[in-house]
mmCIF file of the N, C-alpha and C atoms, coordinates in Angstrom:
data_MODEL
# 
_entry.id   MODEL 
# 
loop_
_atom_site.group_PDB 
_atom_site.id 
_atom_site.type_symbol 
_atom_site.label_atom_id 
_atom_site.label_alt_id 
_atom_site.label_comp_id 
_atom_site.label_asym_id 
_atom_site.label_entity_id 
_atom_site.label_seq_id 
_atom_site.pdbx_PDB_ins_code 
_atom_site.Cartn_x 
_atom_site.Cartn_y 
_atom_site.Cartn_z 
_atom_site.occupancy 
_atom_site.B_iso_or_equiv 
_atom_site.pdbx_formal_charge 
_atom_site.auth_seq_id 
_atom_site.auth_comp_id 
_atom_site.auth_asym_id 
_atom_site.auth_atom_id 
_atom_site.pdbx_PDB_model_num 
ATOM 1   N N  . UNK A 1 1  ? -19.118 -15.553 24.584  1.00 0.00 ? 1  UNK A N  1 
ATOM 2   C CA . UNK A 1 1  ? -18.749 -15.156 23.243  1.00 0.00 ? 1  UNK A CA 1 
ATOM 3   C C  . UNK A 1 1  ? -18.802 -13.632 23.096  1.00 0.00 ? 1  UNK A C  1 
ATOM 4   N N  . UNK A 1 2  ? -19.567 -13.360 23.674  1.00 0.00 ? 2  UNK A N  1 
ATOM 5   C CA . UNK A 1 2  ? -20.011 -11.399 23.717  1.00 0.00 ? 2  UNK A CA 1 
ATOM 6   C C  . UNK A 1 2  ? -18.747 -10.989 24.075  1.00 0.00 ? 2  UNK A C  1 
ATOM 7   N N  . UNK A 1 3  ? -17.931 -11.714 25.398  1.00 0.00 ? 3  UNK A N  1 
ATOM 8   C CA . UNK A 1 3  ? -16.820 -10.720 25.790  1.00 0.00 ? 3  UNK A CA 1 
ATOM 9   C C  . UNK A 1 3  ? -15.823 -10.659 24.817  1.00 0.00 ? 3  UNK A C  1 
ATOM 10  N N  . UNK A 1 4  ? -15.957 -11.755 23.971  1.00 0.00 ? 4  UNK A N  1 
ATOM 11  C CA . UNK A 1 4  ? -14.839 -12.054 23.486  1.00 0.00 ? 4  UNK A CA 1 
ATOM 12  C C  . UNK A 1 4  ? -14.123 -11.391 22.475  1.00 0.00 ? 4  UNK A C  1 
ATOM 13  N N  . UNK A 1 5  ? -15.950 -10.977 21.586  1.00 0.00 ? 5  UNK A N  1 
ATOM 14  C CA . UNK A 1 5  ? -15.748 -9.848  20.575  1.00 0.00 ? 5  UNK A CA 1 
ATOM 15  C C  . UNK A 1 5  ? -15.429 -8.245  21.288  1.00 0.00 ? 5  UNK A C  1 
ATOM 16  N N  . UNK A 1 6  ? -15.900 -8.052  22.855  1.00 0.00 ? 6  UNK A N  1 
ATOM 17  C CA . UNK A 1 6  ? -15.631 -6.476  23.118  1.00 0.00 ? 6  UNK A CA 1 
ATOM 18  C C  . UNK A 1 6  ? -14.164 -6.896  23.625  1.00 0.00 ? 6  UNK A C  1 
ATOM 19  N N  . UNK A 1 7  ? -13.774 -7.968  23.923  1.00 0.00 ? 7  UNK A N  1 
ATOM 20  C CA . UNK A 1 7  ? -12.259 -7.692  23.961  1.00 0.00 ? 7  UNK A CA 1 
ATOM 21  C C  . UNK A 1 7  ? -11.418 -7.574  22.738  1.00 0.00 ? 7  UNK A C  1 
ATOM 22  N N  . UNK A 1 8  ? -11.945 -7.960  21.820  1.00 0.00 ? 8  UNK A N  1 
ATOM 23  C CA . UNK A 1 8  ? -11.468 -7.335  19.766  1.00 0.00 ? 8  UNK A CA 1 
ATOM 24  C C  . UNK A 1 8  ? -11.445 -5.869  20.024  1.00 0.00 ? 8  UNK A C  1 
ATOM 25  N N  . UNK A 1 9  ? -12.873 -5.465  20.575  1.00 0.00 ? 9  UNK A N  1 
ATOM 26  C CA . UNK A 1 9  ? -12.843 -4.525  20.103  1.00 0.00 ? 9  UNK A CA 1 
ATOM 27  C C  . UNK A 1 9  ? -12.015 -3.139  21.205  1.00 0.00 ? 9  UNK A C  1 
ATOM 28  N N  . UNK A 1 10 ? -11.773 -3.873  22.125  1.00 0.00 ? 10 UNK A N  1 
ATOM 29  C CA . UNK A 1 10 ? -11.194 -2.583  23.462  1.00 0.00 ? 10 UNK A CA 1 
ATOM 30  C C  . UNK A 1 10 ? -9.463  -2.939  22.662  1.00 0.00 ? 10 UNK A C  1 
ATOM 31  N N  . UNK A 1 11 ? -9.401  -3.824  22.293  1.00 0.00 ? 11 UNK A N  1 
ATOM 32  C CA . UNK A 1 11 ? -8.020  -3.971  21.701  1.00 0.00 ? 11 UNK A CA 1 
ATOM 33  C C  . UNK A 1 11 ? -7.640  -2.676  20.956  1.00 0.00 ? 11 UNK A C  1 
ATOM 34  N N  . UNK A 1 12 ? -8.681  -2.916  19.634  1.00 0.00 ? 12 UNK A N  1 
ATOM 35  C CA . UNK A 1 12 ? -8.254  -1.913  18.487  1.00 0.00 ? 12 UNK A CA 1 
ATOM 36  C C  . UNK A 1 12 ? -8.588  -0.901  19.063  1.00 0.00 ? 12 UNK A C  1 
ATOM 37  N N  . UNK A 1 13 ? -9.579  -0.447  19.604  1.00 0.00 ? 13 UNK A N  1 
ATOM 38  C CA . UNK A 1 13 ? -9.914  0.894   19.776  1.00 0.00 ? 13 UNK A CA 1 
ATOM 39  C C  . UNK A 1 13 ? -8.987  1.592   20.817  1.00 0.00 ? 13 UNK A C  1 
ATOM 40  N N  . UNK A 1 14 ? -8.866  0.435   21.940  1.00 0.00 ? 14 UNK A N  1 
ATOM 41  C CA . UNK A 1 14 ? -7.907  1.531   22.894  1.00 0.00 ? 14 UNK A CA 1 
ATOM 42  C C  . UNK A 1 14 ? -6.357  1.496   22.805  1.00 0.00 ? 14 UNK A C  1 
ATOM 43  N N  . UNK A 1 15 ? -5.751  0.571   21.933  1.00 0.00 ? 15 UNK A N  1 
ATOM 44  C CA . UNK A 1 15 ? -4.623  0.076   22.184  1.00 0.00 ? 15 UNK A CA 1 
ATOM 45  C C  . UNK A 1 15 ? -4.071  -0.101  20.821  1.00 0.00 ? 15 UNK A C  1 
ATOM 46  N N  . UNK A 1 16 ? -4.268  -0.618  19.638  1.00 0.00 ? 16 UNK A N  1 
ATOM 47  C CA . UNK A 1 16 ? -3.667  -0.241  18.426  1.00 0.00 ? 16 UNK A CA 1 
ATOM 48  C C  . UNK A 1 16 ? -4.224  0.943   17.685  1.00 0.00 ? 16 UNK A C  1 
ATOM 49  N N  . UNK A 1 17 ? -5.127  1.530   17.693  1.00 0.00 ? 17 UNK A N  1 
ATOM 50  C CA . UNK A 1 17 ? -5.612  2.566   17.113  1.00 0.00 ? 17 UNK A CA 1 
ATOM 51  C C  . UNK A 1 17 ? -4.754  3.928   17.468  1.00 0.00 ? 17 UNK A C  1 
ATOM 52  N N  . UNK A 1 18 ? -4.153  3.849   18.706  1.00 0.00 ? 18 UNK A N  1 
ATOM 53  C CA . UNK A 1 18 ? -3.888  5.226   19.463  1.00 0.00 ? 18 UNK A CA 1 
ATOM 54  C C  . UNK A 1 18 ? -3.147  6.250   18.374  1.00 0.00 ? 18 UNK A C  1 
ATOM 55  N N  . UNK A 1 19 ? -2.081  5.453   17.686  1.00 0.00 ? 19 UNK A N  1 
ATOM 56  C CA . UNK A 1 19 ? -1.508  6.091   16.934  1.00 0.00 ? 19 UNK A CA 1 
ATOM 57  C C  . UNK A 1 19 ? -2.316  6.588   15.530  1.00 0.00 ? 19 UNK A C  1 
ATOM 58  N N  . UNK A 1 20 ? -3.664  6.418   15.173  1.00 0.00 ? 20 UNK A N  1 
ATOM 59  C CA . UNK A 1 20 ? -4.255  7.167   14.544  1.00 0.00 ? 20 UNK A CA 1 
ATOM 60  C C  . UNK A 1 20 ? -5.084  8.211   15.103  1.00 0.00 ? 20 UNK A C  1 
ATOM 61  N N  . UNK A 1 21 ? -5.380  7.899   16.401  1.00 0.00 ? 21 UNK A N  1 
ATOM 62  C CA . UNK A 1 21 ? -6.193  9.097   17.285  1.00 0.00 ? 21 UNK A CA 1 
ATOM 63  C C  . UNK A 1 21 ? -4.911  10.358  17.427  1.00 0.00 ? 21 UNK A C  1 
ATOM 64  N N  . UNK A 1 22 ? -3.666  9.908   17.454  1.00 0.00 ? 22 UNK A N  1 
ATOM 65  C CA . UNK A 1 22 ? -2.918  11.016  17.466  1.00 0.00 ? 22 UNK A CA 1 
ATOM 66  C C  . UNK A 1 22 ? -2.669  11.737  16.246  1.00 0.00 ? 22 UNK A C  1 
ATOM 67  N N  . UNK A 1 23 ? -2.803  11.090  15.267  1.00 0.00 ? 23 UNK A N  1 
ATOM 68  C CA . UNK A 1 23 ? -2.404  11.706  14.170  1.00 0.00 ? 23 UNK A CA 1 
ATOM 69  C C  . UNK A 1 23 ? -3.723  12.389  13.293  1.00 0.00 ? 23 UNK A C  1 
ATOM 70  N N  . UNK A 1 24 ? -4.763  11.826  14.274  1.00 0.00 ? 24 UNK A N  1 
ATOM 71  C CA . UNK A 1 24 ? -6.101  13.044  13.926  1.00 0.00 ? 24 UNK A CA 1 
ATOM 72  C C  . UNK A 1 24 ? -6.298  14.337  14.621  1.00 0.00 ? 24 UNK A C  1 
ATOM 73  N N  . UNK A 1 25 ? -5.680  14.164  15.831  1.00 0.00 ? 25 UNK A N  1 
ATOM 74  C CA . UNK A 1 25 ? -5.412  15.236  16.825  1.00 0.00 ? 25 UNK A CA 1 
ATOM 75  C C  . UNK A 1 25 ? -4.504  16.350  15.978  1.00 0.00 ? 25 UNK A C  1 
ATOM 76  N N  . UNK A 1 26 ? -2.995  15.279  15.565  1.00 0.00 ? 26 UNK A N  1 
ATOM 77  C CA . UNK A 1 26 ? -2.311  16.823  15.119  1.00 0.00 ? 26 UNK A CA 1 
ATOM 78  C C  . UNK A 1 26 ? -2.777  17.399  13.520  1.00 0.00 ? 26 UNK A C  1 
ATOM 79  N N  . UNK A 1 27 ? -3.696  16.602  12.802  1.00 0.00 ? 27 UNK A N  1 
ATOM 80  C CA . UNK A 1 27 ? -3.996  17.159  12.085  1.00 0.00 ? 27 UNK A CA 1 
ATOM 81  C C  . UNK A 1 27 ? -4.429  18.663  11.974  1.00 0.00 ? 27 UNK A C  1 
ATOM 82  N N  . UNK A 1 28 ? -5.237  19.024  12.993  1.00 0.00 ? 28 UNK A N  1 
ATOM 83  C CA . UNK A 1 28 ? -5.571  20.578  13.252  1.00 0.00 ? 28 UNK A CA 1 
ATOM 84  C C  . UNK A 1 28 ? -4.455  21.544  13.556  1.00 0.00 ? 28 UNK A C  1 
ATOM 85  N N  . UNK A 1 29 ? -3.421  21.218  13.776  1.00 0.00 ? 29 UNK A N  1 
ATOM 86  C CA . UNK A 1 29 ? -2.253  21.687  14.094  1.00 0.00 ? 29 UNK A CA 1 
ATOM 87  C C  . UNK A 1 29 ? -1.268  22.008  12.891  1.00 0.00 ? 29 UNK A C  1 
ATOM 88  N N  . UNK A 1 30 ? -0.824  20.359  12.252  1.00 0.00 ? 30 UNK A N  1 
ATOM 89  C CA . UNK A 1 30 ? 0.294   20.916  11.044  1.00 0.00 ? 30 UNK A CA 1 
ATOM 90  C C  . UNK A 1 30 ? -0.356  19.432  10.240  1.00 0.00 ? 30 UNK A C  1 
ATOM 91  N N  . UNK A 1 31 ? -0.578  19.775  9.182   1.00 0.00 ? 31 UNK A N  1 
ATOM 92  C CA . UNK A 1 31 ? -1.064  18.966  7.976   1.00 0.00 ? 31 UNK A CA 1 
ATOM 93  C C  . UNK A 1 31 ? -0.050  18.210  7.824   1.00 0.00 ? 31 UNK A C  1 
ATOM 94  N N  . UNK A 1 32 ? 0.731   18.582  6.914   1.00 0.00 ? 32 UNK A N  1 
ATOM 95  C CA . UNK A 1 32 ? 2.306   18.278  7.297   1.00 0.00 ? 32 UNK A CA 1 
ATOM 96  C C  . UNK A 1 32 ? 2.672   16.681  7.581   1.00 0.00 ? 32 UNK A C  1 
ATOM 97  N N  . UNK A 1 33 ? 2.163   17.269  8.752   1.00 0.00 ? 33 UNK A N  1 
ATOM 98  C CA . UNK A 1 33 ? 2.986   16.368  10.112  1.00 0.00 ? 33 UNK A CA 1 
ATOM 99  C C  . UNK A 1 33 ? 2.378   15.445  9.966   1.00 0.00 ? 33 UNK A C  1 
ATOM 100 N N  . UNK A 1 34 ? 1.032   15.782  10.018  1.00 0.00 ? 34 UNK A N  1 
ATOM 101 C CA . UNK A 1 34 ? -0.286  14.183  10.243  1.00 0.00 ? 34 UNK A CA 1 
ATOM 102 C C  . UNK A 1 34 ? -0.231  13.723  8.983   1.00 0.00 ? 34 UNK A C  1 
ATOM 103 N N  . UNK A 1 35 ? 0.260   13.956  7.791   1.00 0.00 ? 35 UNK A N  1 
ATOM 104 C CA . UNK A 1 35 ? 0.352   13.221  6.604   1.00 0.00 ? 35 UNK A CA 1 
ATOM 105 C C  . UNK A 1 35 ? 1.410   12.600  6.024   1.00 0.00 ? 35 UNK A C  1 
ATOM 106 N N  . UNK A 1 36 ? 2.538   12.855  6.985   1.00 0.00 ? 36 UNK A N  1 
ATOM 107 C CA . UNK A 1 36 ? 4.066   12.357  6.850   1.00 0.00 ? 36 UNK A CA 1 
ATOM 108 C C  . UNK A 1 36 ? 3.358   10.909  6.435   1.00 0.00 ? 36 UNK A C  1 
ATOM 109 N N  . UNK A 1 37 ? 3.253   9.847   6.908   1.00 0.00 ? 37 UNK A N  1 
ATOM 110 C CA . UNK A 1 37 ? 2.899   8.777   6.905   1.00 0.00 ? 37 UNK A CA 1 
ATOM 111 C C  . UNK A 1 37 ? 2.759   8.436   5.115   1.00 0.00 ? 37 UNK A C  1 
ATOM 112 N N  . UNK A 1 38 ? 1.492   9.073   4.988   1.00 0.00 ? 38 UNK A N  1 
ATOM 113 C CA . UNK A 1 38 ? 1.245   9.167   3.895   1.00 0.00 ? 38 UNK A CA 1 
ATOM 114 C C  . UNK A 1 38 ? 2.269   9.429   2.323   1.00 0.00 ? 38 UNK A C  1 
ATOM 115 N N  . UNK A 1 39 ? 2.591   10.559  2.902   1.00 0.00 ? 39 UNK A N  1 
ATOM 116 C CA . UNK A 1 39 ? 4.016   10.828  1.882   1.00 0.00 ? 39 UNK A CA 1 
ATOM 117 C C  . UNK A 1 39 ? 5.262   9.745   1.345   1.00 0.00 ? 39 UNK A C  1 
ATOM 118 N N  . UNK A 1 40 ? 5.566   9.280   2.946   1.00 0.00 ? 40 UNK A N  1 
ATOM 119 C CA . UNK A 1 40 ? 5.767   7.762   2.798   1.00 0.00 ? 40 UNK A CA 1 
ATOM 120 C C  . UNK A 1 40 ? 5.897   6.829   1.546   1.00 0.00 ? 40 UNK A C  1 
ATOM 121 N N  . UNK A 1 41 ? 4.940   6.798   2.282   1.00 0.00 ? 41 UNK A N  1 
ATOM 122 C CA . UNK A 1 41 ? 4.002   5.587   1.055   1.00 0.00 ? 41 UNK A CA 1 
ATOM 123 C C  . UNK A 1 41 ? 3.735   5.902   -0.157  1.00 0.00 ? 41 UNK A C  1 
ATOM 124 N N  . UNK A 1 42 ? 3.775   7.035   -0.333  1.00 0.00 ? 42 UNK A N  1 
ATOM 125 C CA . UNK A 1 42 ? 3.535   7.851   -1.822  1.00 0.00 ? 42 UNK A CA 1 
ATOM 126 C C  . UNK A 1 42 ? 4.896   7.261   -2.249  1.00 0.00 ? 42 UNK A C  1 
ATOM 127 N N  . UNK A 1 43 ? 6.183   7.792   -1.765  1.00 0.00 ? 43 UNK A N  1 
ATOM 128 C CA . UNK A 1 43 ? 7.152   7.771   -1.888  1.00 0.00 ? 43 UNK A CA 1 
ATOM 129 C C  . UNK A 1 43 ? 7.638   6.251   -2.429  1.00 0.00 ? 43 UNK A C  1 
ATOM 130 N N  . UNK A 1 44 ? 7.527   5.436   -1.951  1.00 0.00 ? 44 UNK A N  1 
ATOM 131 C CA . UNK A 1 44 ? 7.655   3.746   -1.780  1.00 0.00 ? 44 UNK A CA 1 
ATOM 132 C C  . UNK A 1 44 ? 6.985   3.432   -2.991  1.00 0.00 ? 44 UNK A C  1 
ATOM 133 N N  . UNK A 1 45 ? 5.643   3.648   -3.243  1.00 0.00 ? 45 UNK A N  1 
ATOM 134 C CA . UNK A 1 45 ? 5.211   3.300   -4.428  1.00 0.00 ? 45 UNK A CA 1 
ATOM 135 C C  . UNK A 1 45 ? 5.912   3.767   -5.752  1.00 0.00 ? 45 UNK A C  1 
ATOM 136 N N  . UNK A 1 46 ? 6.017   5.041   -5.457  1.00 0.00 ? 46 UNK A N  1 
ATOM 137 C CA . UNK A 1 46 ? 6.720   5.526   -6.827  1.00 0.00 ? 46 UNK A CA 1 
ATOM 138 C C  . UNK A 1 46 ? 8.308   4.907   -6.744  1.00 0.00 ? 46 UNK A C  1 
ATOM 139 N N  . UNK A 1 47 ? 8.874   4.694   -6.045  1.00 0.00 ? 47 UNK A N  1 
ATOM 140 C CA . UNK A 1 47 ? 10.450  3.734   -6.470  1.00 0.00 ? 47 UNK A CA 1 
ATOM 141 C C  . UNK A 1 47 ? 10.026  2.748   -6.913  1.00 0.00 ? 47 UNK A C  1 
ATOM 142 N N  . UNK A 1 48 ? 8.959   1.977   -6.428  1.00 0.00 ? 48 UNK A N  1 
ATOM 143 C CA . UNK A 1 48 ? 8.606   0.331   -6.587  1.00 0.00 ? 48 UNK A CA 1 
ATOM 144 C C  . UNK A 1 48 ? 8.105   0.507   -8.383  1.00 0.00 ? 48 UNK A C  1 
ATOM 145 N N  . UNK A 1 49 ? 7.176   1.683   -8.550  1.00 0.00 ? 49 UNK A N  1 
ATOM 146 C CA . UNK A 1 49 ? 7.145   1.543   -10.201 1.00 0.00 ? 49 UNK A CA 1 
ATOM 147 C C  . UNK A 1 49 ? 8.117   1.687   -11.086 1.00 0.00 ? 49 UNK A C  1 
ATOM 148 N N  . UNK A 1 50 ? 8.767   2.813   -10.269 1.00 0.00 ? 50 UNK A N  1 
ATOM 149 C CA . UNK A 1 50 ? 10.211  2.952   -11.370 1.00 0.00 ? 50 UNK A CA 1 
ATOM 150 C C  . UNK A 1 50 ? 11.084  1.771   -11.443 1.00 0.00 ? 50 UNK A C  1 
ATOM 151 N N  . UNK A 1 51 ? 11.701  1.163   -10.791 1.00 0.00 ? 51 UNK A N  1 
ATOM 152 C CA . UNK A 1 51 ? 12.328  0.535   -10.662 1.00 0.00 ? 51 UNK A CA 1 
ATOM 153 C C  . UNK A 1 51 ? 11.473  -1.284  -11.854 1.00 0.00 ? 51 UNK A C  1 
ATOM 154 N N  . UNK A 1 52 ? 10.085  -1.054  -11.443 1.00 0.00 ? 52 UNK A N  1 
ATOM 155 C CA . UNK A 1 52 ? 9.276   -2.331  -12.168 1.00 0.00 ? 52 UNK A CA 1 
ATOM 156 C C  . UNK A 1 52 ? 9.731   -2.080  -13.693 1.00 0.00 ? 52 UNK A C  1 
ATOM 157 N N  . UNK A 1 53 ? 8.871   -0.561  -14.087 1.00 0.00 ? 53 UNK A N  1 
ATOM 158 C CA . UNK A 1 53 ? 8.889   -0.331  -15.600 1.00 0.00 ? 53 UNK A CA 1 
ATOM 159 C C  . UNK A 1 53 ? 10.377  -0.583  -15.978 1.00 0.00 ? 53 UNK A C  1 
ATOM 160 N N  . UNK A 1 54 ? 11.443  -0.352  -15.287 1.00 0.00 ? 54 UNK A N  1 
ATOM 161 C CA . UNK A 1 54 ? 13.204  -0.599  -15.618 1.00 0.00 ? 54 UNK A CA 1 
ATOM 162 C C  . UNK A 1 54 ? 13.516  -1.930  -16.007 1.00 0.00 ? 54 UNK A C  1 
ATOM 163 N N  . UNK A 1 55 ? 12.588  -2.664  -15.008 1.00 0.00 ? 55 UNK A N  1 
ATOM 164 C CA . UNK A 1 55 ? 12.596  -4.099  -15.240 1.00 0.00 ? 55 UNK A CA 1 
ATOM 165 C C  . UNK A 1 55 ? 12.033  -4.840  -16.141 1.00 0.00 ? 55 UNK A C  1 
ATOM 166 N N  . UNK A 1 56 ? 11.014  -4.267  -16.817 1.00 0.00 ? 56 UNK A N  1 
ATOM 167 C CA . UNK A 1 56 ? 10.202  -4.716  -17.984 1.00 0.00 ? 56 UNK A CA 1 
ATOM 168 C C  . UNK A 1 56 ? 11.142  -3.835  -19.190 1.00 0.00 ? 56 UNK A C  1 
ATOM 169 N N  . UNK A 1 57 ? 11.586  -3.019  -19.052 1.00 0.00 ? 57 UNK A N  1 
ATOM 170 C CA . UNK A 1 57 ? 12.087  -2.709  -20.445 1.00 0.00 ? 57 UNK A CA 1 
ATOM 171 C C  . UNK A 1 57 ? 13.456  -3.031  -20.159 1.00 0.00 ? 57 UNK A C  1 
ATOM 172 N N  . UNK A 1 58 ? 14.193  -3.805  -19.162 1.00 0.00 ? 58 UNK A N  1 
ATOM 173 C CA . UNK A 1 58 ? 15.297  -4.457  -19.390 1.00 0.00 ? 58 UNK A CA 1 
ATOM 174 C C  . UNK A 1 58 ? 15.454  -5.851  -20.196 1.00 0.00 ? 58 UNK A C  1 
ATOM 175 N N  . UNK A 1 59 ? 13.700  -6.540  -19.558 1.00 0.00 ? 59 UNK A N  1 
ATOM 176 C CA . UNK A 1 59 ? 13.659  -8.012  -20.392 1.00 0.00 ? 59 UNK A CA 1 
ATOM 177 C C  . UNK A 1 59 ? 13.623  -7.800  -21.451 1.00 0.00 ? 59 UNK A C  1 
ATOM 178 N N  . UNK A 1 60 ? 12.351  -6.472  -22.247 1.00 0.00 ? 60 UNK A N  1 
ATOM 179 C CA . UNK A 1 60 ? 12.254  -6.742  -23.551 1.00 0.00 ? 60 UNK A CA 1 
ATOM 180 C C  . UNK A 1 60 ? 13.289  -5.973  -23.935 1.00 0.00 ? 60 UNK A C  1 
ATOM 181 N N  . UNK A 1 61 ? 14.554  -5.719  -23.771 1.00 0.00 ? 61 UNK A N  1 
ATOM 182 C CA . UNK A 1 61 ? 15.603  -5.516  -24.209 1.00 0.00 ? 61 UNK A CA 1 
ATOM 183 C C  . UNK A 1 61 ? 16.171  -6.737  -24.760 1.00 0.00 ? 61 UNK A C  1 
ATOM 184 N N  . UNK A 1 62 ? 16.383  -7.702  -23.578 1.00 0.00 ? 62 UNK A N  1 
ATOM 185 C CA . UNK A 1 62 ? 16.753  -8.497  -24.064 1.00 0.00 ? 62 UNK A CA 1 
ATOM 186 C C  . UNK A 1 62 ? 16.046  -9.810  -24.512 1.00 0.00 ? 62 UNK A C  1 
ATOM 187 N N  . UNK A 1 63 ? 15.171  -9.340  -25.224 1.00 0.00 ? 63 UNK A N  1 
ATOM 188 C CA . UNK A 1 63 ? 13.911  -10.208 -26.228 1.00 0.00 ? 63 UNK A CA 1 
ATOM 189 C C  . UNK A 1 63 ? 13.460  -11.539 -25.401 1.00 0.00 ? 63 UNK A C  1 
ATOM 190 N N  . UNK A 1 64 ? 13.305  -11.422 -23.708 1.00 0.00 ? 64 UNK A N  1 
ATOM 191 C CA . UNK A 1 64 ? 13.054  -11.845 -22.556 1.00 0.00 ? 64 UNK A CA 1 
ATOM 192 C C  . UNK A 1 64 ? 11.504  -11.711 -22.558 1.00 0.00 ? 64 UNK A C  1 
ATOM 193 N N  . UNK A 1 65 ? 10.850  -11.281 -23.207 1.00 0.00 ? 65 UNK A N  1 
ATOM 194 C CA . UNK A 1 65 ? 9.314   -10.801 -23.366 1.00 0.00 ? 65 UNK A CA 1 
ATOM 195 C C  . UNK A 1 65 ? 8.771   -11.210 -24.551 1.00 0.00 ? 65 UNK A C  1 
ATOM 196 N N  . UNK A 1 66 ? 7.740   -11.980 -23.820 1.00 0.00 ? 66 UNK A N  1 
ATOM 197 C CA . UNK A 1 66 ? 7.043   -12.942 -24.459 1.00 0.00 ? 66 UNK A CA 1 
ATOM 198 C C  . UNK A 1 66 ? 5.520   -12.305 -24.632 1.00 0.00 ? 66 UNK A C  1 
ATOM 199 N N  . UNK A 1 67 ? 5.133   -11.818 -25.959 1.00 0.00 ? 67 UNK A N  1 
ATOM 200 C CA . UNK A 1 67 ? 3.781   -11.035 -26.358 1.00 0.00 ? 67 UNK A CA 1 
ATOM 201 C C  . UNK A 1 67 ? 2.665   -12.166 -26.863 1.00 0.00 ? 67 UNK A C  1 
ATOM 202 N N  . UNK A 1 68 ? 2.377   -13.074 -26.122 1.00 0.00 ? 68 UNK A N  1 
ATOM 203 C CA . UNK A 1 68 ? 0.885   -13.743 -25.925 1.00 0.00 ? 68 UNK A CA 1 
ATOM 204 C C  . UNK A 1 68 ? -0.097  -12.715 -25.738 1.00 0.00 ? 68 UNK A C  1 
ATOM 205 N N  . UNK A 1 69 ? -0.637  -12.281 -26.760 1.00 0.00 ? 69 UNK A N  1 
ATOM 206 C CA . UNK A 1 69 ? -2.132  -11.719 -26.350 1.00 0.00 ? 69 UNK A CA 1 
ATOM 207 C C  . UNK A 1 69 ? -3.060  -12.835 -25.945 1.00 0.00 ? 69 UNK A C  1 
ATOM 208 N N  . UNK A 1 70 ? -3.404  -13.981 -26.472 1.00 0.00 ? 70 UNK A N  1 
ATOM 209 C CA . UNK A 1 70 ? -4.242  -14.588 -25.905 1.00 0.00 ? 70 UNK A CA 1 
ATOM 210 C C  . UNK A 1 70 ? -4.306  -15.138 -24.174 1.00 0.00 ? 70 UNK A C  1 
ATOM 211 N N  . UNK A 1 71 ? -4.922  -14.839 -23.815 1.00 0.00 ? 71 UNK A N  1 
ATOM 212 C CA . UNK A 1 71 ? -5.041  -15.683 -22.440 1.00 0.00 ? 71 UNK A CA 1 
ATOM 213 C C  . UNK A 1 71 ? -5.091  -17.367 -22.151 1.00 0.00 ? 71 UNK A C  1 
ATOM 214 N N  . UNK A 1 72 ? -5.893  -17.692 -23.234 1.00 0.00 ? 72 UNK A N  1 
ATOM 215 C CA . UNK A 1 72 ? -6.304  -19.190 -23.347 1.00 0.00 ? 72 UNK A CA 1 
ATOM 216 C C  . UNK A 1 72 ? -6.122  -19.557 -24.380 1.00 0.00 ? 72 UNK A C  1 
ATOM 217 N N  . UNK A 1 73 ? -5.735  -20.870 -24.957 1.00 0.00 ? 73 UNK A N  1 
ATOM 218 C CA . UNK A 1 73 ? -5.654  -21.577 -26.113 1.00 0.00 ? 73 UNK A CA 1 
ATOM 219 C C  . UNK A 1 73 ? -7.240  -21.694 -26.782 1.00 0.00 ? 73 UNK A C  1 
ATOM 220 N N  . UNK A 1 74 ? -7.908  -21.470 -25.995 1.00 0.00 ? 74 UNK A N  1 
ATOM 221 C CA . UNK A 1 74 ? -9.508  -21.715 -27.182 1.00 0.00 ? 74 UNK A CA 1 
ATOM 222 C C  . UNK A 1 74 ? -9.862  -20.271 -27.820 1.00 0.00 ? 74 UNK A C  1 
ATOM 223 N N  . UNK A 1 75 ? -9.506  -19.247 -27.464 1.00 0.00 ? 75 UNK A N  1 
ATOM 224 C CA . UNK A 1 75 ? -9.228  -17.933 -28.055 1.00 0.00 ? 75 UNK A CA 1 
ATOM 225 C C  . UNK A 1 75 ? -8.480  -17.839 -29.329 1.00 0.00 ? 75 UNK A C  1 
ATOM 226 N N  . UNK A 1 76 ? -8.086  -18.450 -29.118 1.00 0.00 ? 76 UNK A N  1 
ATOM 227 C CA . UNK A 1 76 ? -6.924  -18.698 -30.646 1.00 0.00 ? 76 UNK A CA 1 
ATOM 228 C C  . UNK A 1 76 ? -7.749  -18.513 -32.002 1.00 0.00 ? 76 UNK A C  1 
# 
């Protein structure tokens, strides 16, 4: 069972990780560069909201939006 977990762990560490050991490496080099990734994803999120809030004020455009404040019927 012991090997089984250091073979988990020679996995991540030597073999899917690499591409974060590189991108800690070029960090000292160009910020930039080692944070592209990041920017990314910055990027992705902010279309995914715009595009949501478009979608919520398209339903309650078209009176598609339904304002239940209550959560539960015993709240009532």
């Amino acid at each position: 069972m012991k090997s089984f977990f250091e073979g988990i762990g020679t996995l991540f560490t030597d073999y899917l990780f690499v591409p974060f050991h590189w991108l800690r490496e070029m960090e000292l080099t160009n910020w930039w560069g080692a944070n592209t990734i990041n920017w990314i994803f910055i990027i992705i999120c902010c279309v995914a909201m715009v595009y949501w809030v478009k979608q919520l004020n398209l339903h309650k455009a078209n009176n598609e939006d339904t304002q239940d404040t209550t959560a539960h019927s015993f709240l009532k």
